[in-house]
ZADO-1210 file (C-alpha; in nm, 4 decimals, padded with zeros to 6 digits):
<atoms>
<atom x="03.2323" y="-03.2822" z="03.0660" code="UNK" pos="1"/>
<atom x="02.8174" y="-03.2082" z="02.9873" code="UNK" pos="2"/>
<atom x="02.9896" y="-02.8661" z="02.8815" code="UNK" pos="3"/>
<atom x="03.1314" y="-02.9996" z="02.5204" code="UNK" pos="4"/>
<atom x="02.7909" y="-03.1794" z="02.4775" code="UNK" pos="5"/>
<atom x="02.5852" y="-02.8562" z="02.4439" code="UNK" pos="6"/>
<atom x="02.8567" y="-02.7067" z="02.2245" code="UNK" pos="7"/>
<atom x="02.8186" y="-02.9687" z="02.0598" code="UNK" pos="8"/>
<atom x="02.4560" y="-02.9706" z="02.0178" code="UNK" pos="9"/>
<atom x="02.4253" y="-02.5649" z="01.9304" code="UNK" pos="10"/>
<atom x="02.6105" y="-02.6597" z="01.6481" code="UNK" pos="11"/>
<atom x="02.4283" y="-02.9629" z="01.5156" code="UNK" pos="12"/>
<atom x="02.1347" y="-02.6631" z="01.5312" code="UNK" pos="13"/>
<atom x="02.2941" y="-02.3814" z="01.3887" code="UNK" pos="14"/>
<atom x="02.4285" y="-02.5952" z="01.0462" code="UNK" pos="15"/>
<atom x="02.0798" y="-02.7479" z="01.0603" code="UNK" pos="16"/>
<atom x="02.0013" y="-02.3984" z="00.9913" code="UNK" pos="17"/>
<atom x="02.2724" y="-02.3094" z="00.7555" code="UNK" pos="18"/>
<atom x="02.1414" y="-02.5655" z="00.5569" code="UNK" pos="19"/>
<atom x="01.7856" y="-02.4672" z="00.5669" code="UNK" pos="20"/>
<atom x="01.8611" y="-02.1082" z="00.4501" code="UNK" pos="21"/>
<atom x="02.0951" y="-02.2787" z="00.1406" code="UNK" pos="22"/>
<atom x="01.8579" y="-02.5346" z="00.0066" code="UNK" pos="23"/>
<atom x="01.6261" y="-02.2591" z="00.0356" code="UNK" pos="24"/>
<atom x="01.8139" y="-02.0337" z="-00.2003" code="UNK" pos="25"/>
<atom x="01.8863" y="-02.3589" z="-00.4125" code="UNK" pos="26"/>
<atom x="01.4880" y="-02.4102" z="-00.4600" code="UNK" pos="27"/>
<atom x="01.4309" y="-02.0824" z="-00.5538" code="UNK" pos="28"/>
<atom x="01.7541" y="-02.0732" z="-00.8341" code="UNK" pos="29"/>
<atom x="01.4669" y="-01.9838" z="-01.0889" code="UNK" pos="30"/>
<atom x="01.2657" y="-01.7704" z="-00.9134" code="UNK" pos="31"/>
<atom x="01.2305" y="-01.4135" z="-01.0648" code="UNK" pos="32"/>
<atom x="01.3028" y="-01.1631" z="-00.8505" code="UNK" pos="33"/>
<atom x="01.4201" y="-01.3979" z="-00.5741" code="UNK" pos="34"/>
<atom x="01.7406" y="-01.2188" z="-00.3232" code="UNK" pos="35"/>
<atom x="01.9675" y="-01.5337" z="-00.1572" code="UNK" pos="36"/>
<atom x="01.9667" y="-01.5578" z="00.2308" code="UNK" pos="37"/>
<atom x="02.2503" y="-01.5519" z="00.4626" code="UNK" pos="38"/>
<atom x="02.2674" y="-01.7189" z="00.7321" code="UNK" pos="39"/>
<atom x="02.4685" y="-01.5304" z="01.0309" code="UNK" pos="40"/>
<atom x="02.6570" y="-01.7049" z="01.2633" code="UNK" pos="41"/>
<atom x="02.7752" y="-01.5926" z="01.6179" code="UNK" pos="42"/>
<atom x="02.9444" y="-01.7584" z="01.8985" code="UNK" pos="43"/>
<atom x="02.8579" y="-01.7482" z="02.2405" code="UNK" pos="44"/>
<atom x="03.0475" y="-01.5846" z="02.4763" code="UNK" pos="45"/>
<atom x="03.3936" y="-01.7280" z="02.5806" code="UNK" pos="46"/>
<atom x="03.4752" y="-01.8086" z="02.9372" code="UNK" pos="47"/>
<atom x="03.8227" y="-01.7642" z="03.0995" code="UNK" pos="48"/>
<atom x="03.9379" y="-02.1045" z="03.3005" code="UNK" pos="49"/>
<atom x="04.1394" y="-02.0798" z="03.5757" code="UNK" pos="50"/>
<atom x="04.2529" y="-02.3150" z="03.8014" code="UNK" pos="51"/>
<atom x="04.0418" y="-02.4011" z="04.1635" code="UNK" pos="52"/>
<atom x="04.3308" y="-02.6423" z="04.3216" code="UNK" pos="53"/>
<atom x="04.6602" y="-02.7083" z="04.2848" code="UNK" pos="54"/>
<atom x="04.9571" y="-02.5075" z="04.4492" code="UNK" pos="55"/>
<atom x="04.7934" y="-02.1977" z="04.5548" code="UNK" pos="56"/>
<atom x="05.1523" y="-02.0031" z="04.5300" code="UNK" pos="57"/>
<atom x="05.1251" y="-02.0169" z="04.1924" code="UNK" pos="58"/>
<atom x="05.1452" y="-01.6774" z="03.9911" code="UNK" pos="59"/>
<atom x="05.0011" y="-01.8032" z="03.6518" code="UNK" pos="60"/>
<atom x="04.6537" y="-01.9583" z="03.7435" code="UNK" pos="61"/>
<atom x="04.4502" y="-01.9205" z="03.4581" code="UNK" pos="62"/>
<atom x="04.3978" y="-02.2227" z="03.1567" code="UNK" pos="63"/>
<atom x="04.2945" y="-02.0587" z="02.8972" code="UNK" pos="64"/>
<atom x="03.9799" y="-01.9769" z="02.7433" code="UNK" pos="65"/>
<atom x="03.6976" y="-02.1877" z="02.6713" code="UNK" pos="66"/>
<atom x="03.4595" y="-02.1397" z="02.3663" code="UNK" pos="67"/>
<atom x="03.0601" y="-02.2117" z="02.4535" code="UNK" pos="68"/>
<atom x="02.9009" y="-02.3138" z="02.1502" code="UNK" pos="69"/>
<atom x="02.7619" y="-02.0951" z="01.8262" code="UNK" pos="70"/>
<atom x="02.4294" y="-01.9876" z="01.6807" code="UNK" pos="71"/>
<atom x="02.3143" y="-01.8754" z="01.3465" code="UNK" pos="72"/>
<atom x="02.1811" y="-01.5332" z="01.4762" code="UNK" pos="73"/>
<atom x="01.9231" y="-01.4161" z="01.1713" code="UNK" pos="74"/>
<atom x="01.9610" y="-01.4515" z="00.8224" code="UNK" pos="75"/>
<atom x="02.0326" y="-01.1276" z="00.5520" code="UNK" pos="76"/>
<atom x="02.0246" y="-01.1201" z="00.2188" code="UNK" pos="77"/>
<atom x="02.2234" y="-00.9355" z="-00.0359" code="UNK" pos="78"/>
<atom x="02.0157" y="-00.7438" z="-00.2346" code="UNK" pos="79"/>
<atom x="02.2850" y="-00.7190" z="-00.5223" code="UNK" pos="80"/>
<atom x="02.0947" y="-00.6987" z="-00.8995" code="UNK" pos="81"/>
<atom x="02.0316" y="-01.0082" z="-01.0792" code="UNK" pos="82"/>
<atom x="02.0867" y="-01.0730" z="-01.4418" code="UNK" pos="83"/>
<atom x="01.8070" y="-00.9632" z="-01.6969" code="UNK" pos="84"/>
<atom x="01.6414" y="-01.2584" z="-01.9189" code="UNK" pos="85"/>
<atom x="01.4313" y="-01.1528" z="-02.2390" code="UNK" pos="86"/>
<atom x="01.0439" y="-01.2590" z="-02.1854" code="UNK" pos="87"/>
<atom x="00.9212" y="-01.0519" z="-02.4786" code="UNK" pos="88"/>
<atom x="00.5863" y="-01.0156" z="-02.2645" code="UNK" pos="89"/>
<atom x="00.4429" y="-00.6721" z="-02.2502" code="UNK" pos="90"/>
<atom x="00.3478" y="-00.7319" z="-01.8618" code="UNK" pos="91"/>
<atom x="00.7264" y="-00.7758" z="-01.7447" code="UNK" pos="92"/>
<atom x="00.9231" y="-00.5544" z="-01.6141" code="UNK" pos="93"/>
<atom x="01.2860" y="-00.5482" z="-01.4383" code="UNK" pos="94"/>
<atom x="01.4381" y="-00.2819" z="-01.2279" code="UNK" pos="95"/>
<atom x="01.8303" y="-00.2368" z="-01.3081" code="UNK" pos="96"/>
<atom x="01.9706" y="-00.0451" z="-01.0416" code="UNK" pos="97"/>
<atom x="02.2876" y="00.1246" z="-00.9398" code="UNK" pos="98"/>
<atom x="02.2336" y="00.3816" z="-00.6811" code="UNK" pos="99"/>
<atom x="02.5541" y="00.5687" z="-00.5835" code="UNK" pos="100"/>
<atom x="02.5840" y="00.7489" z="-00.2550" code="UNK" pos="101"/>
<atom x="02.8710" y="01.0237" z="-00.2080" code="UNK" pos="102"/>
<atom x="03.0806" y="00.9123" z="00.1394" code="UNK" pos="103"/>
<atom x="03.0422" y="01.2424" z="00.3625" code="UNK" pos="104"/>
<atom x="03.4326" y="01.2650" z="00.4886" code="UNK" pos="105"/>
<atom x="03.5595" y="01.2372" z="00.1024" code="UNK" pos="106"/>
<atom x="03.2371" y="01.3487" z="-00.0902" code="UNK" pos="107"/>
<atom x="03.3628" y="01.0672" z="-00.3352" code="UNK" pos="108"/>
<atom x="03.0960" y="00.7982" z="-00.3895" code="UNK" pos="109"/>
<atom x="03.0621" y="00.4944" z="-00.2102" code="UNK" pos="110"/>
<atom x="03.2589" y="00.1622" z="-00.3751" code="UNK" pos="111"/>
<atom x="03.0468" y="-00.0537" z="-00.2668" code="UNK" pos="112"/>
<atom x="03.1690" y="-00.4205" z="-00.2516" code="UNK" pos="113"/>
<atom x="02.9895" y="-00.7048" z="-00.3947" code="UNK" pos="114"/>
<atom x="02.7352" y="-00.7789" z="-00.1212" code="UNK" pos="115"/>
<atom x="02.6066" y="-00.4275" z="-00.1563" code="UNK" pos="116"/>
<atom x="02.7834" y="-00.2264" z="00.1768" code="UNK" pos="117"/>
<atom x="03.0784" y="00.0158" z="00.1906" code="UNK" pos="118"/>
<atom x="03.2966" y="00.0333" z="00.4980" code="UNK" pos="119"/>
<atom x="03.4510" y="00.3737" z="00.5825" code="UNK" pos="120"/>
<atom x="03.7933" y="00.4278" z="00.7686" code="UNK" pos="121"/>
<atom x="03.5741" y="00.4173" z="01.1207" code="UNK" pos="122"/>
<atom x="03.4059" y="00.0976" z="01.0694" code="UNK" pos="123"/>
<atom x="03.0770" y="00.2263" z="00.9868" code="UNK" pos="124"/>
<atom x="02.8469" y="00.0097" z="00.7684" code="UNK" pos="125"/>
<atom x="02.6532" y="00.1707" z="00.4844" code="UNK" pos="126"/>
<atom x="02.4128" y="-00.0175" z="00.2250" code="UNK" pos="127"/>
<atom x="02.4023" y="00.0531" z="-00.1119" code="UNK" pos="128"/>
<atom x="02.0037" y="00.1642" z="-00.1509" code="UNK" pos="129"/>
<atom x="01.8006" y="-00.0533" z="-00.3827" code="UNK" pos="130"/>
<atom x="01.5055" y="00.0091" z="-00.6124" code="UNK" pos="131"/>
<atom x="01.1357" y="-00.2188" z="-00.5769" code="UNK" pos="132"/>
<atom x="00.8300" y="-00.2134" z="-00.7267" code="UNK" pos="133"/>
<atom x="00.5407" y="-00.0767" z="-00.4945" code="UNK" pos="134"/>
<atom x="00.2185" y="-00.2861" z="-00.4680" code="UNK" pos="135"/>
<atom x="-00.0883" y="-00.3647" z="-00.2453" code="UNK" pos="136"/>
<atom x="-00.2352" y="-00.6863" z="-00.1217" code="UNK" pos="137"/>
<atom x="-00.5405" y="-00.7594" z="-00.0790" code="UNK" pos="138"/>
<atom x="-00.5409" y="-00.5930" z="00.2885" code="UNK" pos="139"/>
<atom x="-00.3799" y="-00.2753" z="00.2074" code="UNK" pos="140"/>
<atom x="-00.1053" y="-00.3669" z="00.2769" code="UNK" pos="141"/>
<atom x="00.1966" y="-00.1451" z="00.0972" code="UNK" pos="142"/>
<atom x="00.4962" y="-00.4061" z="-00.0055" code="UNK" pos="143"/>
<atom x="00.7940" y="-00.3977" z="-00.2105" code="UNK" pos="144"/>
<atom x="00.9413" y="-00.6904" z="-00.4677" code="UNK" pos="145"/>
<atom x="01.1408" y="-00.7209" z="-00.7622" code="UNK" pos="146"/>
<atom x="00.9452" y="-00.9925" z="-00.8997" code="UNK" pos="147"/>
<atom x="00.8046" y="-00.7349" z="-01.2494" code="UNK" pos="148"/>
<atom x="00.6061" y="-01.0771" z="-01.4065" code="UNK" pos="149"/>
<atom x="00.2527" y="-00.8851" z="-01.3593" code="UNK" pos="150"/>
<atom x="-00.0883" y="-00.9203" z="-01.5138" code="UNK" pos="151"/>
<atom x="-00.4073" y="-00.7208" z="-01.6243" code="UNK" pos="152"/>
<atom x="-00.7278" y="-00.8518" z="-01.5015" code="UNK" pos="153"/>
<atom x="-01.0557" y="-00.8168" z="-01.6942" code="UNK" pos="154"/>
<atom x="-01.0824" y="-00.4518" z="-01.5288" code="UNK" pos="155"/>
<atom x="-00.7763" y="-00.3646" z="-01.7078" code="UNK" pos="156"/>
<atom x="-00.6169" y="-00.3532" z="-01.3515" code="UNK" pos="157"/>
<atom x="-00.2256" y="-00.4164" z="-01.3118" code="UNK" pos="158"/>
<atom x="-00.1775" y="-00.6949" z="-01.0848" code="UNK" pos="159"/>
<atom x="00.1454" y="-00.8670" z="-00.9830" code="UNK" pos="160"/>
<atom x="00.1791" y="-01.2184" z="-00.9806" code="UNK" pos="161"/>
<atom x="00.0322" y="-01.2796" z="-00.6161" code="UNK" pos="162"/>
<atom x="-00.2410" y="-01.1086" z="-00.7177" code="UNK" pos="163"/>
<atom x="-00.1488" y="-00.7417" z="-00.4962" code="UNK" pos="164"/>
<atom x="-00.2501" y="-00.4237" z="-00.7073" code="UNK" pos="165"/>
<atom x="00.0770" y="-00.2389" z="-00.8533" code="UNK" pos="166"/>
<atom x="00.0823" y="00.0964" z="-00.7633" code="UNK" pos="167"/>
<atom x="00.1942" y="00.4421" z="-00.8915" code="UNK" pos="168"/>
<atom x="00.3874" y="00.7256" z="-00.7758" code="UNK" pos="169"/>
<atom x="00.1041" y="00.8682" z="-00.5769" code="UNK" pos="170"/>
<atom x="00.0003" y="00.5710" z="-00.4566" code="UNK" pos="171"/>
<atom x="-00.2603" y="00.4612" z="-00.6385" code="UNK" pos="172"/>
<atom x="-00.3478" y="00.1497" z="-00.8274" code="UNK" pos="173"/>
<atom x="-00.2733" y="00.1360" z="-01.1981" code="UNK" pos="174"/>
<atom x="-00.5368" y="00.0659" z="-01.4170" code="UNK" pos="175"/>
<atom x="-00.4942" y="00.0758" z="-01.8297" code="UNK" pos="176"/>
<atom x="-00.7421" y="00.1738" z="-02.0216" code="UNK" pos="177"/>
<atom x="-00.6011" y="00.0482" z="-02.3856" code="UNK" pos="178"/>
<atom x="-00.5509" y="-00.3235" z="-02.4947" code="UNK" pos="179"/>
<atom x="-00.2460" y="-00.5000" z="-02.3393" code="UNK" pos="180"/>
<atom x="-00.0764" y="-00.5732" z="-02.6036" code="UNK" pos="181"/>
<atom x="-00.0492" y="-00.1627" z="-02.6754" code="UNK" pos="182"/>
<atom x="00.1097" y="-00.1252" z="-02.3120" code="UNK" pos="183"/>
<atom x="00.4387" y="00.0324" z="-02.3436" code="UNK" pos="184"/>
<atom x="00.6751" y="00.1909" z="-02.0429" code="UNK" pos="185"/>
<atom x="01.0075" y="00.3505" z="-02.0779" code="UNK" pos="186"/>
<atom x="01.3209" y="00.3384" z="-01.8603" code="UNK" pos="187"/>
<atom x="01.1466" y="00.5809" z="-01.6609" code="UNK" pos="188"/>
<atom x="00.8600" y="00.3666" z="-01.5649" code="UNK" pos="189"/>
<atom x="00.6224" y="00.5871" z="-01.7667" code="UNK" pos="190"/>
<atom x="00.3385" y="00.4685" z="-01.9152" code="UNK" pos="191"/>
<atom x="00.3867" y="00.6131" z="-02.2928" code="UNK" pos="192"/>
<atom x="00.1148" y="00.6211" z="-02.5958" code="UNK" pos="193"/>
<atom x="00.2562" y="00.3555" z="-02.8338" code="UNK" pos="194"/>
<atom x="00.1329" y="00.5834" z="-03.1157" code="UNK" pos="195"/>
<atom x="00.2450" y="00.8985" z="-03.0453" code="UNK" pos="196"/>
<atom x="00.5211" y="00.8068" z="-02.7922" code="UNK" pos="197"/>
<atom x="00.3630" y="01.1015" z="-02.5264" code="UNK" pos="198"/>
<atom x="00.3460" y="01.0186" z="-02.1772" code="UNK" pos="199"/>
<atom x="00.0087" y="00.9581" z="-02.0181" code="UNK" pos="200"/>
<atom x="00.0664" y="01.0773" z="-01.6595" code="UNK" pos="201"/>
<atom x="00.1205" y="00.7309" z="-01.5051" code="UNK" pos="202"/>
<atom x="00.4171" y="00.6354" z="-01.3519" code="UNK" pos="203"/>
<atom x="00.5161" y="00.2955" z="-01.2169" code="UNK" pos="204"/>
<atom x="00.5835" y="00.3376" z="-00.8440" code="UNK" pos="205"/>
<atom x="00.9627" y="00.2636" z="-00.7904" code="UNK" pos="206"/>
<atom x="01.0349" y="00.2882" z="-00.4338" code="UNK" pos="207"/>
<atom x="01.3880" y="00.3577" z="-00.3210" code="UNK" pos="208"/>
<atom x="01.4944" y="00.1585" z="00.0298" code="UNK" pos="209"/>
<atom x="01.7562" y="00.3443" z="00.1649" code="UNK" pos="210"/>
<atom x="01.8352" y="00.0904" z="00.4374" code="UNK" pos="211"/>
<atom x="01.7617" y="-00.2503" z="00.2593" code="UNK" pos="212"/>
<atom x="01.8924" y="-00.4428" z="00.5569" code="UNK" pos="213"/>
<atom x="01.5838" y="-00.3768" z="00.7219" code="UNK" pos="214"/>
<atom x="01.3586" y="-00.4882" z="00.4784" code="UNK" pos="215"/>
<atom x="01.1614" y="-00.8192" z="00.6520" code="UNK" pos="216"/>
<atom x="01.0719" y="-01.1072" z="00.4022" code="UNK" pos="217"/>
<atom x="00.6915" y="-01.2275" z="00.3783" code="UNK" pos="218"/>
<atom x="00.7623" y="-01.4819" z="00.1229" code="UNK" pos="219"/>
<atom x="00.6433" y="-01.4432" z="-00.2297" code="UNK" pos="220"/>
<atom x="00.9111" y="-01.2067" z="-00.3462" code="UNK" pos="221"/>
<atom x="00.6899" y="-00.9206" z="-00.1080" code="UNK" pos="222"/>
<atom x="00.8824" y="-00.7969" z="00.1516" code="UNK" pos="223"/>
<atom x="00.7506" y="-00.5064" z="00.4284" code="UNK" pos="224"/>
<atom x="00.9391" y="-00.2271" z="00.6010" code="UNK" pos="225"/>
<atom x="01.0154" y="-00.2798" z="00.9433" code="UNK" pos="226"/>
<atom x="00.8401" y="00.0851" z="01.1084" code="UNK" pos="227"/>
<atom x="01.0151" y="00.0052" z="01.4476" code="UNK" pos="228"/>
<atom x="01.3679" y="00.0580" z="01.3525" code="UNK" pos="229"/>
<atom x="01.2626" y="00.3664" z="01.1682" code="UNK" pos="230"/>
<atom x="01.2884" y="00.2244" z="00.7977" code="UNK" pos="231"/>
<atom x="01.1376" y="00.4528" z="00.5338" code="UNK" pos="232"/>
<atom x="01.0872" y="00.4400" z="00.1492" code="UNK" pos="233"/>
<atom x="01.0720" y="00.7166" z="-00.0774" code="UNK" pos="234"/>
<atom x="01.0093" y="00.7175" z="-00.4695" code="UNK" pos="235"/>
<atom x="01.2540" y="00.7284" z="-00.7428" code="UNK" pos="236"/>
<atom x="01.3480" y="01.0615" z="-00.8312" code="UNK" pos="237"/>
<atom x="01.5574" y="01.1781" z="-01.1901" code="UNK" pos="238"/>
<atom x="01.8725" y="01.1622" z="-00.9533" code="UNK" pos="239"/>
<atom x="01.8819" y="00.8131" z="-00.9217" code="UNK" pos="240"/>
<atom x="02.0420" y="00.5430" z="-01.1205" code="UNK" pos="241"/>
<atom x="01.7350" y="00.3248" z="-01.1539" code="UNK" pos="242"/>
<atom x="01.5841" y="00.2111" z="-01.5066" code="UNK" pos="243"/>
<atom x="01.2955" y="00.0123" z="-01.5816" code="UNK" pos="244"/>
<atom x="01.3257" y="-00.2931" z="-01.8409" code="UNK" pos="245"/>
<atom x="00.9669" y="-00.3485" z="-02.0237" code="UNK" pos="246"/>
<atom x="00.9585" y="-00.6989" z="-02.1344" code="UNK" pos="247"/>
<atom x="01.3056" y="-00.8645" z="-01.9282" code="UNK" pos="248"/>
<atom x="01.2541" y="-01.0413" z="-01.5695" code="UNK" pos="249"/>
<atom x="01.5175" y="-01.0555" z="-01.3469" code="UNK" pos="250"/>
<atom x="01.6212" y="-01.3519" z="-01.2295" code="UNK" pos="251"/>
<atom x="01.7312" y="-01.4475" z="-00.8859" code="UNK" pos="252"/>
<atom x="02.0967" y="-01.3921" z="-00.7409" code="UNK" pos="253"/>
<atom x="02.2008" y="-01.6983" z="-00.6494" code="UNK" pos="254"/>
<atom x="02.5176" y="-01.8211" z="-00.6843" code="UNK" pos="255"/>
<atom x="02.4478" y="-02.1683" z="-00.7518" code="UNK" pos="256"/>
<atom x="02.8505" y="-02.2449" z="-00.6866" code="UNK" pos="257"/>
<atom x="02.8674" y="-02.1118" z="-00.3768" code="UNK" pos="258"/>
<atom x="02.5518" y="-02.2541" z="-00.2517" code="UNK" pos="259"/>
<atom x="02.7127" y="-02.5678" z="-00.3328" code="UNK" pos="260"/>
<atom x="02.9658" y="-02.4875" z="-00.1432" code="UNK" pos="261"/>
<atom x="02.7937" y="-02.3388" z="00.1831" code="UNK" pos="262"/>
<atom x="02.5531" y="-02.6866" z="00.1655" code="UNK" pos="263"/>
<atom x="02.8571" y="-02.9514" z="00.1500" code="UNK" pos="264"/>
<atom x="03.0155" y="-02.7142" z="00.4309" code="UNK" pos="265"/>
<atom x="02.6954" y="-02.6995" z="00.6678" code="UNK" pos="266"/>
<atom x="02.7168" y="-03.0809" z="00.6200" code="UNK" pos="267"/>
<atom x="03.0537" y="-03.1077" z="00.6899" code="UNK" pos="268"/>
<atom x="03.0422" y="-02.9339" z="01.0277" code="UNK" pos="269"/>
<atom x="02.6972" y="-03.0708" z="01.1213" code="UNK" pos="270"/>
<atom x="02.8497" y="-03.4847" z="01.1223" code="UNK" pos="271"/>
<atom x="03.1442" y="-03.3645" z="01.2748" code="UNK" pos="272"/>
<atom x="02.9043" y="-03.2182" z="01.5859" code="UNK" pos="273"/>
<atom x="02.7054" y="-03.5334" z="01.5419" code="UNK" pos="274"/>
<atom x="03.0592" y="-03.7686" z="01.6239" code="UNK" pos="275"/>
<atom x="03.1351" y="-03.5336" z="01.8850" code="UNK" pos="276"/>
<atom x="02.7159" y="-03.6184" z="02.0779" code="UNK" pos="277"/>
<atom x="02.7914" y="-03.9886" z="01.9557" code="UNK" pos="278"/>
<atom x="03.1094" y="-04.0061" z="02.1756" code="UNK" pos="279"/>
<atom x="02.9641" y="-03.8172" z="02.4644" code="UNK" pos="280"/>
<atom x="02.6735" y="-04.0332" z="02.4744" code="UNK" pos="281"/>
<atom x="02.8788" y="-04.3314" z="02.4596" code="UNK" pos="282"/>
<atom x="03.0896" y="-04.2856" z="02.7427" code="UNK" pos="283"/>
<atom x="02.7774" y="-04.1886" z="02.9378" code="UNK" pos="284"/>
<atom x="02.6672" y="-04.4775" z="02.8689" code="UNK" pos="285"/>
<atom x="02.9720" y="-04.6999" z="02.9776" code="UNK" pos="286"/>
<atom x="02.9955" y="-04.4637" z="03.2913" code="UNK" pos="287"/>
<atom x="02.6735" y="-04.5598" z="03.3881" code="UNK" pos="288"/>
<atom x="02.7382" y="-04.9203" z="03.3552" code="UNK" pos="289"/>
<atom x="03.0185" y="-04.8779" z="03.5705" code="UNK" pos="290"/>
<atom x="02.8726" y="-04.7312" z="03.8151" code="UNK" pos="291"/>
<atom x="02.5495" y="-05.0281" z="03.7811" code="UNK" pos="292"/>
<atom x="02.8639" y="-05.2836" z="03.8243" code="UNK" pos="293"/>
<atom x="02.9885" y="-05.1592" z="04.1542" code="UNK" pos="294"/>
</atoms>
């Protein structure tokens, strides 16, 4: 009987969860650079009932099976591109990107779906790579983020907004030597004399995640590169579809509908749980005053 309780009660967690992770997303609706969360559910294992008593002659013992409860597992996000707003600020920047990757049993590129992943004929999983810009906190630290709303302190240092030093393609801080309002990048991410239109030798760093999946989130917009599943980053090269926006943000990818959606949905399924514990606990309760009777 205690068995549907705990089902029960891993789902009154995991929906708890579900609806952290969407009123999450909701908050940060206006956040620039901001990639939704997923939350992933799994259930536990099922068990296969049989029967213990009964006419032991009987060729067809077993129930059925019986489902243990669920758990929201981890939570991904889709790094799909955002839409591009117009700031008109010579600071931001947006990435648009668009990498294509050739599938090695047709040589045909990739269509990947909506959430960013291809699935071949075997099952295999493959994630579209995605662009970032490369900066430096204040503990030298390397991070990635899409969030291009950056600043140049009195040392003519480019800064993003948390304050982490945005770096080049070598690595290196990028520090401007001319007024601000002079700063001008093409799609490239090349720093270019607004006079003469000639490049200066200084490249925004745009780093390439080939596995985005196992990017970790820090919070911020930053997010790191988890080393112990073997995650690298290399830098845009002329090959790939990535552009650079001077003046546009982007904005987050949430779908505000959906979200709507998941949230009324984790509610939903979390009372319905909740009536299940409220039953439970009231026949426990009349059980036990049964049992105080006798």
């Amino acid at each position: 009987m205690l068995r549907g309780l705990y089902t029960a009660a891993a789902g009154l967690m995991t929906q708890q969860r579900r609806h952290d992770t969407v009123t999450q997303n909701i908050a940060n609706m206006n956040t620039t650079g901001y990639k939704q969360e997923n939350s992933v559910q799994r259930s536990f294992p099922e068990m296969l009932i049989s029967m213990t008593g009964g006419n032991p002659d009987n060729p067809d013992r077993t129930v059925g099976k019986l489902n243990t409860g669920v758990f929201a597992e981890e939570s991904l996000s889709p790094y799909i591109q955002g839409a591009l707003k117009d700031s008109g600020q010579a600071t931001d920047f947006a990435i648009q990107s668009n990498i294509n990757v050739n599938d090695p049993a047709t040589g045909q590129p990739m269509a990947f779906d909506q959430a960013g992943k291809f699935i071949n004929a075997n099952g295999e999983v493959t994630y579209r790579p995605e662009a970032f810009f490369t900066v430096r906190d204040s503990n030298g630290n390397v991070r990635y983020t899409r969030d291009g709303h950056f600043q140049v302190n009195g040392a003519g240092a480019l800064l993003s907004s948390t304050g982490s030093a945005v770096l080049d393609t070598n690595g290196n801080p990028i520090q401007l030597t001319g007024a601000v309002s002079e700063l001008k990048v093409n799609e490239r991410g090349e720093l270019v004399d607004s006079q003469s239109n000639q490049t200066l030798g200084t490249t925004l760093g745009i780093s390439v995640i080939d596995r985005p999946y196992q990017l970790v989130r820090e919070g911020n917009g930053n997010f790191r590169l988890n080393d112990t599943d073997g995650a690298t980053a290399r830098m845009m090269t002329a090959n790939d579809a990535v552009s650079v926006r001077q003046g546009y943000l982007e904005v987050s990818n949430v779908d505000a509908s959906q979200s709507m959606v998941d949230m009324m949905a984790a509610l939903r399924a979390y009372e319905a749980n909740q009536k299940v514990i409220q039953f439970y606990d009231k026949s426990l309760d009349k059980a036990v005053n049964e049992v105080g009777r006798v």
